[in-house]
N, C-alpha and C positions, 0 to 999 in steps of 0.2 A: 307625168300624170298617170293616174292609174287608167286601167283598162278600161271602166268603167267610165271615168272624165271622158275619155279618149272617146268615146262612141256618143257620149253625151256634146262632146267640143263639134265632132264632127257631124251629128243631127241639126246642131246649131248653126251651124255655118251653113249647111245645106235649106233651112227653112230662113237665111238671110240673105243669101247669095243669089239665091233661086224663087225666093218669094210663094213658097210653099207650107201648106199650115206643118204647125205641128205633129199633127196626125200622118201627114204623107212622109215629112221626111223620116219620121220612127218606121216609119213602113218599109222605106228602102235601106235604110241602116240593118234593120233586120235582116230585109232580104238579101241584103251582101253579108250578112252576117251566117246566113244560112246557107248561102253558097261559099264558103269559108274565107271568105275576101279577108278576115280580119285574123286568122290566125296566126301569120309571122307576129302583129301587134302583142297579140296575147303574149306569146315566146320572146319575145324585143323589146323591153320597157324602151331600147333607145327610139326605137321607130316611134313613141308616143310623143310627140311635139308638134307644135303649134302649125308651124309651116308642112308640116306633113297631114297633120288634119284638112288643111286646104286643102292640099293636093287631092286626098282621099273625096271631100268633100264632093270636088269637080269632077274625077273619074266614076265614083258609083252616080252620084246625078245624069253626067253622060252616058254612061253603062243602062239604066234602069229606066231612063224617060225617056232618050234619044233614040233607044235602038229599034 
């Protein structure tokens, strides 16, 4: 998927998983996004899949609301 799906897959799953509007999970996608969480992704098309968006999902969720 492209970079772009990829942060879209992964907002997705984070306002489903988490029960979070849409407004907050774009907030924290950003905010891992601006702390460069996502740039292997960028450089990696392989790193763009499905089961790795979860994973991502569940670490910036716990990263960002948990700590």
């Amino acid at each position: 998927m492209t970079y772009e799906d990829y942060l879209d897959e992964v907002t997705t799953l984070i306002t489903e998983k988490y029960d979070l509007s849409d407004t907050a999970a774009i907030k924290l996608v950003v905010q891992a996004q601006a702390a460069d969480f996502f740039i292997a992704h960028d450089d990696d098309p392989s790193m763009r899949t499905q089961a790795r968006a979860e994973q991502d999902a569940q670490i910036i969720y716990q990263r960002m609301c948990k700590s």
